[in-house]
C-alpha positions as CSV (number, residue, x, y, z in Angstrom):
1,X,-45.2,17.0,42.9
2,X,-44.4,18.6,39.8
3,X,-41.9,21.3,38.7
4,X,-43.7,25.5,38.9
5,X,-43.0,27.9,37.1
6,X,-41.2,30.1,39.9
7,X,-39.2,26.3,40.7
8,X,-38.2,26.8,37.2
9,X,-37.6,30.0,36.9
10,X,-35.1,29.3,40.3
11,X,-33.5,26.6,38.1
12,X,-32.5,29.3,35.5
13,X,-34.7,27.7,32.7
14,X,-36.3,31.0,31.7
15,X,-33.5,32.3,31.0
16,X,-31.5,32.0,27.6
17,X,-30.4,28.5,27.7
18,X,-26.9,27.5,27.4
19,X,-26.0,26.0,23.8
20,X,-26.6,22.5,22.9
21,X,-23.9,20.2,23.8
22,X,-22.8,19.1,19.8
23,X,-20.1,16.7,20.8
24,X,-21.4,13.5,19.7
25,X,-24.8,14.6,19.4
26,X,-27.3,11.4,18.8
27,X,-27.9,10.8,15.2
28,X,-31.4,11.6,14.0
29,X,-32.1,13.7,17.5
30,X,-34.5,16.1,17.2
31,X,-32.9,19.3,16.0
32,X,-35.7,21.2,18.2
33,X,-35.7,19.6,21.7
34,X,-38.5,20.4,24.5
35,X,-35.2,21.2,26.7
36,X,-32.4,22.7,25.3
37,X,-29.9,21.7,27.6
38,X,-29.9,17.9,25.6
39,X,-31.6,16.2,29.1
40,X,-28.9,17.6,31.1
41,X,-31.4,19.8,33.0
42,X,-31.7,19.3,36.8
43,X,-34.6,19.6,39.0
44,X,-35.9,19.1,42.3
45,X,-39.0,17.0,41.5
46,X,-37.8,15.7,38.4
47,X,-41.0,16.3,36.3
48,X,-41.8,19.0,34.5
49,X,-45.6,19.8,32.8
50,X,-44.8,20.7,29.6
51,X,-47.5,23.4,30.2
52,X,-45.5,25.5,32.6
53,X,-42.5,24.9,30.3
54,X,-43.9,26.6,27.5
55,X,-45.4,29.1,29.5
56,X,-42.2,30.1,31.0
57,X,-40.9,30.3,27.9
58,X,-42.8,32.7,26.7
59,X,-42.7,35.0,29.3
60,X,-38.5,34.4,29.0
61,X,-36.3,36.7,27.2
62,X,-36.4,35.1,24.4
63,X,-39.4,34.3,22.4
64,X,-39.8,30.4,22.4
65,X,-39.1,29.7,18.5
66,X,-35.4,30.9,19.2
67,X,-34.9,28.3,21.6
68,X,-36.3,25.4,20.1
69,X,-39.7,24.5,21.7
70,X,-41.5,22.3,19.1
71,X,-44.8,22.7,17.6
72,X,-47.2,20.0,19.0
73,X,-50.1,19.6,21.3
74,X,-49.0,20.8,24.4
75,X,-51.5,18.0,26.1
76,X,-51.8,14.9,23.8
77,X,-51.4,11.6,25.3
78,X,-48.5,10.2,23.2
79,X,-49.1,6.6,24.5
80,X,-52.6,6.2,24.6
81,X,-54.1,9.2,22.4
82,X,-55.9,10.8,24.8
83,X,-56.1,14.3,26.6
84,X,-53.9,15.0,29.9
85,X,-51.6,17.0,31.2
86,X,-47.9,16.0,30.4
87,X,-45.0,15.9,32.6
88,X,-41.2,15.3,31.3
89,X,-39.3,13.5,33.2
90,X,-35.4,15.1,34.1
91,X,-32.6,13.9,36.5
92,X,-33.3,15.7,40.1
93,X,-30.7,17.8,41.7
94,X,-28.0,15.1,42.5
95,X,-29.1,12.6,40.5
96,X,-27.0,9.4,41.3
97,X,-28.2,8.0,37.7
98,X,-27.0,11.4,36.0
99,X,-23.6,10.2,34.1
100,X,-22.4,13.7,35.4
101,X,-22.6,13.1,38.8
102,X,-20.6,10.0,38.9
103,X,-17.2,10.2,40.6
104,X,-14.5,11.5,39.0
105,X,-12.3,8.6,39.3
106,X,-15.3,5.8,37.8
107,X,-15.9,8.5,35.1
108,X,-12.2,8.4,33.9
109,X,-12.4,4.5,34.0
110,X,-15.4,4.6,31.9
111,X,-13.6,7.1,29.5
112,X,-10.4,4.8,29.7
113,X,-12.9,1.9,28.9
114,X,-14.3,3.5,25.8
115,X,-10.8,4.4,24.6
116,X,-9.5,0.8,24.5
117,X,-12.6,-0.4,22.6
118,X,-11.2,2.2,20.1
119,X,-8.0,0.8,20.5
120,X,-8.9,-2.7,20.4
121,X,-11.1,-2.4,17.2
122,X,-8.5,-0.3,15.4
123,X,-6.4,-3.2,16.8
124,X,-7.8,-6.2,14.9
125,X,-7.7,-3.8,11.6
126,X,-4.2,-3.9,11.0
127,X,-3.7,-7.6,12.7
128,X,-3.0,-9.1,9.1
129,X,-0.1,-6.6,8.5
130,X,2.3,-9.0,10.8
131,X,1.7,-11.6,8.4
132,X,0.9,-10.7,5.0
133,X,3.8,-12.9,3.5
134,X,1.7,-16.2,5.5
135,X,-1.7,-15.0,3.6
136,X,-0.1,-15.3,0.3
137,X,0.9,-18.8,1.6
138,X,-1.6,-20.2,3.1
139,X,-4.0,-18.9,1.0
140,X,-1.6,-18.8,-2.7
141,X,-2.8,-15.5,-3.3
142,X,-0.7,-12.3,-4.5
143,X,0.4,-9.6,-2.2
144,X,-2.5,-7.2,-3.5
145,X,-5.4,-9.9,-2.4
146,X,-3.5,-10.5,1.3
147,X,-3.2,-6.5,1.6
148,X,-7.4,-6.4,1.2
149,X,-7.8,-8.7,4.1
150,X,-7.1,-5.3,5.9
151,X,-8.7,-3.0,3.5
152,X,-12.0,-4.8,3.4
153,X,-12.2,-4.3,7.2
154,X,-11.3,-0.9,7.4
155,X,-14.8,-0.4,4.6
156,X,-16.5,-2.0,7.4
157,X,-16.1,0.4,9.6
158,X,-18.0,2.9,6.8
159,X,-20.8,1.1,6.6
160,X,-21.3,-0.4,10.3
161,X,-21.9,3.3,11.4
162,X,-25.3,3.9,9.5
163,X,-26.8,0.6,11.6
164,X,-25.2,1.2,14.9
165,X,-25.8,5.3,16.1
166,X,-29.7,5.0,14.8
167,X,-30.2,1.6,16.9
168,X,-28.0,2.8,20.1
169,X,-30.4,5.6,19.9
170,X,-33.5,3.3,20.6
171,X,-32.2,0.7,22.8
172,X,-29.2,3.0,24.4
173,X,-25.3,2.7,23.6
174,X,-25.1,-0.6,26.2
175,X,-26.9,-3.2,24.4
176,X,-25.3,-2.2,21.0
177,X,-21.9,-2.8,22.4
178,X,-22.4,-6.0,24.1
179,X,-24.6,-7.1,20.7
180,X,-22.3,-5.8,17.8
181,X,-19.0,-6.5,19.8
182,X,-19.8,-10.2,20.9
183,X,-20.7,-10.6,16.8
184,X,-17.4,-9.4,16.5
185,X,-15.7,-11.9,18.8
186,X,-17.7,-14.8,17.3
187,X,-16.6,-13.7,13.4
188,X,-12.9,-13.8,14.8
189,X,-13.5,-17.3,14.7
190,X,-14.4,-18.2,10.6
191,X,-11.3,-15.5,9.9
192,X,-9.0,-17.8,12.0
193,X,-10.4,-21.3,10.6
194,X,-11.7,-20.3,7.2
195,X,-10.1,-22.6,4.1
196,X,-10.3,-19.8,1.6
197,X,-9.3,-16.9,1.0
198,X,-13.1,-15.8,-0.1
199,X,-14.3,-16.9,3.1
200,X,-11.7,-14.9,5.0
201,X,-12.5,-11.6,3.5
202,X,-16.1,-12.2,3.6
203,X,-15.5,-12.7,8.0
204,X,-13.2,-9.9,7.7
205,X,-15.7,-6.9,6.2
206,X,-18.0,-8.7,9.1
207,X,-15.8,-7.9,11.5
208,X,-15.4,-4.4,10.3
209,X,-19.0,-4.0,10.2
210,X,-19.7,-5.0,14.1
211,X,-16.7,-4.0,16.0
212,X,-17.5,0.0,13.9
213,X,-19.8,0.5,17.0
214,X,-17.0,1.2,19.0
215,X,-15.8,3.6,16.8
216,X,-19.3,5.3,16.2
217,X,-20.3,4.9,19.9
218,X,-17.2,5.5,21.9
219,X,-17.2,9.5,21.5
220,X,-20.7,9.2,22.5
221,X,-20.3,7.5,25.5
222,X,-17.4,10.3,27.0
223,X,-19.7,13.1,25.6
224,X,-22.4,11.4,28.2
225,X,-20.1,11.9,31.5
226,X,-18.3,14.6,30.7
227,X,-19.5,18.2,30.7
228,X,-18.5,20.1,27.7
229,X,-15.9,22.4,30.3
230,X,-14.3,19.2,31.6
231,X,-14.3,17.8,28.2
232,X,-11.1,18.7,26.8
233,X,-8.3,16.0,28.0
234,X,-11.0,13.0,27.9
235,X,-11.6,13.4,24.2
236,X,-7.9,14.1,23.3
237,X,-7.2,10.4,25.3
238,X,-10.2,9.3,22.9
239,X,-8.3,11.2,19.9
240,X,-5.6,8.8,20.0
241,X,-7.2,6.0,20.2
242,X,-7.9,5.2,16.5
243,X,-4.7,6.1,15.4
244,X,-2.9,4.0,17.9
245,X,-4.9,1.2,18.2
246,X,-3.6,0.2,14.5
247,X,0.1,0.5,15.2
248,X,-0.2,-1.9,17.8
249,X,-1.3,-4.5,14.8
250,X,2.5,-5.5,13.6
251,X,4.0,-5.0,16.8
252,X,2.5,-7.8,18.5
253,X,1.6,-9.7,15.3
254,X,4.9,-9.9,13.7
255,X,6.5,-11.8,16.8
256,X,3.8,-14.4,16.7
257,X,4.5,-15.0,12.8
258,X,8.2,-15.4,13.9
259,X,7.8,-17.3,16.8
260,X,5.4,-19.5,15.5
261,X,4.3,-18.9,11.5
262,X,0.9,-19.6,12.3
263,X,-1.6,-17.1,10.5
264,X,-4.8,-18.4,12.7
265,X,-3.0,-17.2,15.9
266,X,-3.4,-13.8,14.8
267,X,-7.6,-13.6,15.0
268,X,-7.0,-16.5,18.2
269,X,-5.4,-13.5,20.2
270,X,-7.8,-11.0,18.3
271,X,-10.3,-12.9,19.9
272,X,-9.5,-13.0,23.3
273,X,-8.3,-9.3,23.4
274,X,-11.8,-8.6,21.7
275,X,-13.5,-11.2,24.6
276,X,-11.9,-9.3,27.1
277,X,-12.9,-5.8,25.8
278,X,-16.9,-7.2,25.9
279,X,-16.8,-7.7,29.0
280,X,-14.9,-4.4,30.1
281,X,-17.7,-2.6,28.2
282,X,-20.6,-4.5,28.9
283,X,-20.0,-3.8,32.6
284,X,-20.5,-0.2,32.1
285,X,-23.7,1.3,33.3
286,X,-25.8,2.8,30.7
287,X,-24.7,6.3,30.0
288,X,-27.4,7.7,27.5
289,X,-29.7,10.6,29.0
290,X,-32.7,9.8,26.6
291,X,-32.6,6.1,27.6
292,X,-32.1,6.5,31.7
293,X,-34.9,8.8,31.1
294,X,-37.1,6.7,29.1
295,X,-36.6,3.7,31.9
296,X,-37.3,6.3,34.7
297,X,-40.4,7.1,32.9
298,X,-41.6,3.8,32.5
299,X,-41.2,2.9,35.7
300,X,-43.5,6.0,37.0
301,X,-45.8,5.4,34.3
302,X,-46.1,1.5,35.9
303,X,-46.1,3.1,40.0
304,X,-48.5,5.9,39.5
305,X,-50.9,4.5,36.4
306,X,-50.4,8.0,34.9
307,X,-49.7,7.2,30.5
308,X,-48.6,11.3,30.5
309,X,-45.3,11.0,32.1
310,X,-43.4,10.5,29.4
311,X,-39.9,12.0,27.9
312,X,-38.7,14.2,25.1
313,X,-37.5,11.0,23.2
314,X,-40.9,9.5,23.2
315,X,-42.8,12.8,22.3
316,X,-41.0,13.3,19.2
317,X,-41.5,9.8,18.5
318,X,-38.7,9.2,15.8
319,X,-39.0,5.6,14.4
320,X,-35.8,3.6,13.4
321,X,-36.5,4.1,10.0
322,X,-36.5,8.2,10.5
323,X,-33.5,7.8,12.3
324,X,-31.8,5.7,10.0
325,X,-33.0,7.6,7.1
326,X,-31.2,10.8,8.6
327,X,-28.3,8.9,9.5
328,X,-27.9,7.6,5.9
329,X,-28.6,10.5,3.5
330,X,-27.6,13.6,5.6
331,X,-24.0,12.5,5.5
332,X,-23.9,11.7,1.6
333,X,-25.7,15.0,1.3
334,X,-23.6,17.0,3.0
335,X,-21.0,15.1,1.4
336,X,-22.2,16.3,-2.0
337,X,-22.8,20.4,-0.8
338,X,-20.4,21.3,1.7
339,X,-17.3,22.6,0.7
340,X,-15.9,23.2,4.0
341,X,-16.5,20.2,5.8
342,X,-14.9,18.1,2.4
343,X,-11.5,19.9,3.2
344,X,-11.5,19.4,6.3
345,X,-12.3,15.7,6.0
346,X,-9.7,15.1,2.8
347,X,-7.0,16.4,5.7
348,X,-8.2,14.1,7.9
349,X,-8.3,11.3,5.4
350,X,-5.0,12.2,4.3
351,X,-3.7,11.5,7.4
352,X,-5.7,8.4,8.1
353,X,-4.5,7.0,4.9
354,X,-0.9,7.9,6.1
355,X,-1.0,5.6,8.9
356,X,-2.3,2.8,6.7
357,X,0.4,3.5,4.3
358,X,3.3,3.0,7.1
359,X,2.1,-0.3,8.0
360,X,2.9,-1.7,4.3
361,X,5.9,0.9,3.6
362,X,7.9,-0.2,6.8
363,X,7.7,-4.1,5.5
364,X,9.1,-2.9,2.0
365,X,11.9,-0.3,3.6
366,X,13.3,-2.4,6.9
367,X,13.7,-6.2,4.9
368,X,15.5,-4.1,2.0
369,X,17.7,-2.2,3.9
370,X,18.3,-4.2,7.5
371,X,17.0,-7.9,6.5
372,X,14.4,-7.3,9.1
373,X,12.2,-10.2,9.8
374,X,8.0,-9.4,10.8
375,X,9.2,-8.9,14.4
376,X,12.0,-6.6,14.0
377,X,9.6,-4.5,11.7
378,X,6.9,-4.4,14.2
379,X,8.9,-2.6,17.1
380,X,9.8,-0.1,14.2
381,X,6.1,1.2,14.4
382,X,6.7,2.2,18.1
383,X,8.1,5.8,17.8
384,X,4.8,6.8,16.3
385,X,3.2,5.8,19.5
386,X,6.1,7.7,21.7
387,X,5.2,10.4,18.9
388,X,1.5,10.3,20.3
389,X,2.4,10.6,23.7
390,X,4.5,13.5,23.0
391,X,1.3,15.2,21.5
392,X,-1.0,14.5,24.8
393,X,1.7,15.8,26.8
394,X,1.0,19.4,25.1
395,X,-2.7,18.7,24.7
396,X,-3.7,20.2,28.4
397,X,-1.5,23.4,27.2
398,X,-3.5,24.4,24.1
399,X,-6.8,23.2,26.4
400,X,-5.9,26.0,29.1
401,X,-5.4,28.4,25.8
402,X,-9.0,27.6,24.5
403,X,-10.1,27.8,28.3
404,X,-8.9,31.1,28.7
405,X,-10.2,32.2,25.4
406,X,-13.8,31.5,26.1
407,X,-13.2,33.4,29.5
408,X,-12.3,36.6,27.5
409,X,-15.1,36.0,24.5
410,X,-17.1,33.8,22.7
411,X,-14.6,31.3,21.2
412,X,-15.2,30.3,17.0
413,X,-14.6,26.9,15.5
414,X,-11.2,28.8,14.2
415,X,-10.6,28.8,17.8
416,X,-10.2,24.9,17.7
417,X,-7.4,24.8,15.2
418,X,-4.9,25.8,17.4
419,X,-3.3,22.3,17.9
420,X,-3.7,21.8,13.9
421,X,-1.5,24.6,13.7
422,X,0.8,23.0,15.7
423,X,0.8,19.6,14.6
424,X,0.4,20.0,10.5
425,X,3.8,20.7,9.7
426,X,5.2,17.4,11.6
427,X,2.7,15.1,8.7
428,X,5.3,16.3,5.9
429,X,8.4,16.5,7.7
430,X,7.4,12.7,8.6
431,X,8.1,11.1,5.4
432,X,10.5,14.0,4.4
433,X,12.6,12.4,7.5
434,X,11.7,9.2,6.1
435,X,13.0,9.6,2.3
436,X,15.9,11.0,3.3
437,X,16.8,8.7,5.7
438,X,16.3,5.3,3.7
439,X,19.6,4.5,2.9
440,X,21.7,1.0,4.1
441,X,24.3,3.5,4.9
442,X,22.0,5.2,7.7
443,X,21.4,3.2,11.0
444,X,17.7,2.4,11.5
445,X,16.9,5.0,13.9
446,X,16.8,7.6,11.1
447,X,14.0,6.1,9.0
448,X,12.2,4.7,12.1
449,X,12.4,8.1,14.3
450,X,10.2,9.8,11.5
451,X,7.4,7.7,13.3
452,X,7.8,10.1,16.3
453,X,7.0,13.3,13.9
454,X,4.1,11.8,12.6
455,X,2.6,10.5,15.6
456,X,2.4,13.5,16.9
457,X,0.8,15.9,14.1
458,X,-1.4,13.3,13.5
459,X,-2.8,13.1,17.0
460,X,-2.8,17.1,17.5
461,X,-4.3,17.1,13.8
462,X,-7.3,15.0,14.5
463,X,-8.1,16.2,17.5
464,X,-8.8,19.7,16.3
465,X,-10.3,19.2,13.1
466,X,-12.7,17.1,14.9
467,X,-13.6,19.3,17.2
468,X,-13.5,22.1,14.1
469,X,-16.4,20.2,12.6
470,X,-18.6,19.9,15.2
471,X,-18.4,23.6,16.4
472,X,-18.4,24.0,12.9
473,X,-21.7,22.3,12.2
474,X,-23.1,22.5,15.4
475,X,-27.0,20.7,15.0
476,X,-25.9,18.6,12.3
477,X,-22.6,18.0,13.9
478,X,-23.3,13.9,14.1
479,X,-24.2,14.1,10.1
480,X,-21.1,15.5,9.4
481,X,-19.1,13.4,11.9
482,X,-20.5,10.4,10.1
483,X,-19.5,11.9,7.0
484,X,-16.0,11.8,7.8
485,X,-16.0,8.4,9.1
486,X,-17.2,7.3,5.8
487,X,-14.6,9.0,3.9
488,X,-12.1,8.3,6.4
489,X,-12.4,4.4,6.7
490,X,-12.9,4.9,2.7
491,X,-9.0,6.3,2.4
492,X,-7.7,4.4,5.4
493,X,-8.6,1.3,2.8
494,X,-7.5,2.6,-0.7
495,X,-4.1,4.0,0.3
496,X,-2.8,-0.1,1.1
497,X,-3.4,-1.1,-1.7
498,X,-1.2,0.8,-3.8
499,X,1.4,1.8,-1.1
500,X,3.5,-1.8,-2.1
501,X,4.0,-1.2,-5.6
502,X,4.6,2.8,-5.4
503,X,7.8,2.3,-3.3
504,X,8.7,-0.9,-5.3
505,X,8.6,1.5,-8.2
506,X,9.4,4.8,-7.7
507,X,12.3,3.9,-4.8
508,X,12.3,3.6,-1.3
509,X,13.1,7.7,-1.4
510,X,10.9,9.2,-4.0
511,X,8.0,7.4,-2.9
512,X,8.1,8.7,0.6
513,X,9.2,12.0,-0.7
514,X,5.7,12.0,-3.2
515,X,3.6,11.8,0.1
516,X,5.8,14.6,1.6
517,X,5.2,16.9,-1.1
518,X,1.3,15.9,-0.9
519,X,1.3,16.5,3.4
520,X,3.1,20.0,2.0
521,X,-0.1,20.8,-0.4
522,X,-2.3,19.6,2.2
523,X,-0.4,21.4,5.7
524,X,-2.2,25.2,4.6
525,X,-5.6,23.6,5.1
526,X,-5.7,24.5,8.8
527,X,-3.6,27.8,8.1
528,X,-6.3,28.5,5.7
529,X,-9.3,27.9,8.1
530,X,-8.0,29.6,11.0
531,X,-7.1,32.8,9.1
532,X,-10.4,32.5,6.7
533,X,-12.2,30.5,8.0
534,X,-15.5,32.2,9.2
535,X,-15.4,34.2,5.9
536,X,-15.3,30.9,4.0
537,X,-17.9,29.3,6.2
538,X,-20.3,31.9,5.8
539,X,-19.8,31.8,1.7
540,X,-19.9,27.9,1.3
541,X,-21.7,26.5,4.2
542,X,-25.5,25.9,3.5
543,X,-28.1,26.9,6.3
């Protein structure tokens, strides 16, 4: 029994739909989907004839074109090229496969699941910073070549991206964890046995390139069980996660260099944190609408011999290469032409590239002024995390402010910068904390509490300039979330290599001062946007 058009019309389809959920938004999707509501849409027989859709549509409110019904034969046979009636599949009313009826409690494990993925791959990035001084060793290289075992990593995570969100949208976000993250585990093995330094660097950009899923996926998977009102606190836990995930490198690495000065226990425990990850992930349920769909409808397809019950995914038939082609170009593209969405990436690669440049400033600043050994230098990267804490403590606050702003009107992007506004200033008074503080005189509290100022602007930061661009962009809000991926992974690995020699140079104070001044130039980006910000978007953002 199929869906009416009065069971529709009950359903509240004919009327103006609500508007797509852009968090995380499959790459290459159809920017014109048969239901608007991104295969969220419940009802009670859970097909729908695409004949009564569009026919309900156009007796709606709205004429059909505004809402996104594409152009095709209403009755083609997509699968074997004949004539018949078509029927969508959608979740029924209580759907126990619908991500969003899951309980509470298993959807915060999944979303806790998906955050140490995050954690763990931005993890085994910044593994090699506990041990630099045993590359140069092992491997007699200089400091520059051991600093681009973590660099050359971090470009991974650019490129990985552009293979992962195109094939997760084919086979579903499930397989591409348990395929690209077991790749992952396995390459930890070359890195911790590999004779050369060549061979090293080559396992390391592999490592970048498969463990990226999680960082391409992971907001994915939390957009798929959470509704976009109960959103808020799951994706600021997510937030966090690539920006602590790297401090936790040195902490635990720089104990095992001490304890043991053995440079292949580094990717051994990188390994089995990674191993353990897998199989955390791999237990998850697929959470992809379009894919549960797709495996609902071939099922009925194979129980009721009927080739017309199909899904939105398959009528649109996108082929890997479309969707790979979209995925690659539209982000250099918008790269090239959008003014907006390159400020509001440089801040967020600004801050990216901050992190880096702690984890190779704090090995210069500690051993000169304290004689700290790798250990000792590692616990100094902990106040950033206490400083990220701090910011998802007030993270529910300025969610009840947005909350209560889209009770009273229809909230902007501008209305996202709120915890930008709040967190900016903390980036420059970081390292201004820091210069002033690195003197022998001044007990090591002072240079390692400007961790906790940075840690939190750099969580609140993220978190609403993230969700800035995708209100900003809306339909092409996973183009221009891949975009700043790209450039963020792309300053996260330049900023190492140069952070060394700039405080060997220009002194333990001027060189932290120099990135003060440059947060200062940077901190009236958000000011900027939130004041200005739908007059600039409607000057210098392209249709």
């Amino acid at each position: 029994m199929a869906e009416t058009q009065e069971s529709l019309r009950k359903r509240g389809i004919a009327e103006t739909p609500r508007p797509l959920d852009y968090n995380y938004p499959a790459i290459g999707h159809d920017s014109d989907p048969v239901f608007p509501e991104e295969y969220t849409v419940e009802t009670s027989t859970g097909l729908v004839p695409q004949r009564t859709l569009e026919q309900i549509r156009s007796h709606g409110s709205i004429p059909s074109t505004k809402i996104g019904t594409p152009t095709y034969e209403p009755d083609t046979d997509i699968e074997k090229g004949g004539k018949g009636p078509t029927e969508f599949v959608t979740f029924t009313i209580h759907d126990p496969e619908h991500p969003y009826n899951w309980s509470r409690v298993y959807r915060w494990y999944i979303t806790l699941v998906a955050s140490a993925v995050v954690v763990c791959v931005a993890f085994g990035s910044s593994i090699v910073t506990g041990g630099l001084g045993l590359i140069e060793e092992q491997y007699h290289v200089s400091l520059e070549v051991a600093i681009l075992t973590c660099s050359i990593m971090v470009c991974g995570f650019a490129v990985g991206p552009l293979l992962w969100s195109p094939l997760s949208e084919i086979i579903g976000r499930r397989p591409v964890y348990i395929i690209s993250l077991t790749l992952y585990v396995i390459f930890n093995i070359p890195c911790a046995l590999s004779p050369n330094i060549g061979g090293l660097l080559v396992c390391r950009f592999l490592c970048g390139v498969f463990s990226s899923s999680g960082l391409s996926l992971a907001g994915g998977t939390i957009a798929d069980i959470w509704s976009i009102e109960e959103r808020g606190m799951a994706i600021a836990y997510f937030a966090a996660a690539p920006y602590c995930g790297p401090v936790l490198g040195p902490i635990v690495t720089g104990w095992i260099n001490v304890g043991s000065g053995r440079l292949d226990l580094f990717f051994w425990v990188n390994l089995a944190f990674a191993g353990a990850i897998t199989i955390m992930i791999g237990l998850v349920p697929e959470t992809y609408a379009p894919v549960i769909l797709k495996r609902r409808a071939a099922k009925l397809r194979k129980e009721t011999g009927n080739p017309n019950i199909i899904t939105e995914q398959e009528k649109t038939k996108l082929t890997f290469q479309e969707i790979a082609r979209t995925s690659l170009i539209r982000p250099i593209t918008m790269i090239m032409t959008e003014p907006v969405l390159d400020l509001m990436c440089m801040y967020i690669v600004l801050i990216y590239a901050m992190l880096y440049a702690f984890f190779f400033a704090y090995p210069v600043i500690f051993p000169k002024l304290y004689g700290y050994n790798d250990g000792q230098i590692g616990l100094m990267f902990i106040p950033i995390l206490i400083g990220a804490a701090f910011a998802l403590f007030v993270t529910p606050a300025i969610e009840g402010k947005f909350k209560k702003i889209c009770s009273e009107r229809s909230p902007t992007p501008e209305d996202r910068l709120h915890a930008a506004l709040l967190g900016a200033p903390f980036i420059p008074i970081a390292f201004f904390i820091l210069g002033a503080t690195s003197y022998k005189h001044i007990i090591w509290v002072g240079p390692a509490s400007s961790g906790i100022a940075f840690g939190f602007g750099m969580v609140l930061c993220y978190y609403a300039v993230n969700n800035y661009i995708i209100d900003s962009y809306q339909k092409y809000a996973a183009s221009a979330l891949a975009a700043k991926v790209f450039l963020r992974s792309g300053g996260g690995a330049a900023f190492p290599l140069f952070t060394t020699q700039m405080y060997d140079r220009l002194g333990l104070q001027w060189a932290s001062w120099l990135m003060a001044f440059i947060g200062v130039a940077m901190v009236f980006i958000p000011y900027i946007f939130y004041f200005f910000g739908a007059g600039l978007r409607a000057r210098l953002t392209r249709d």
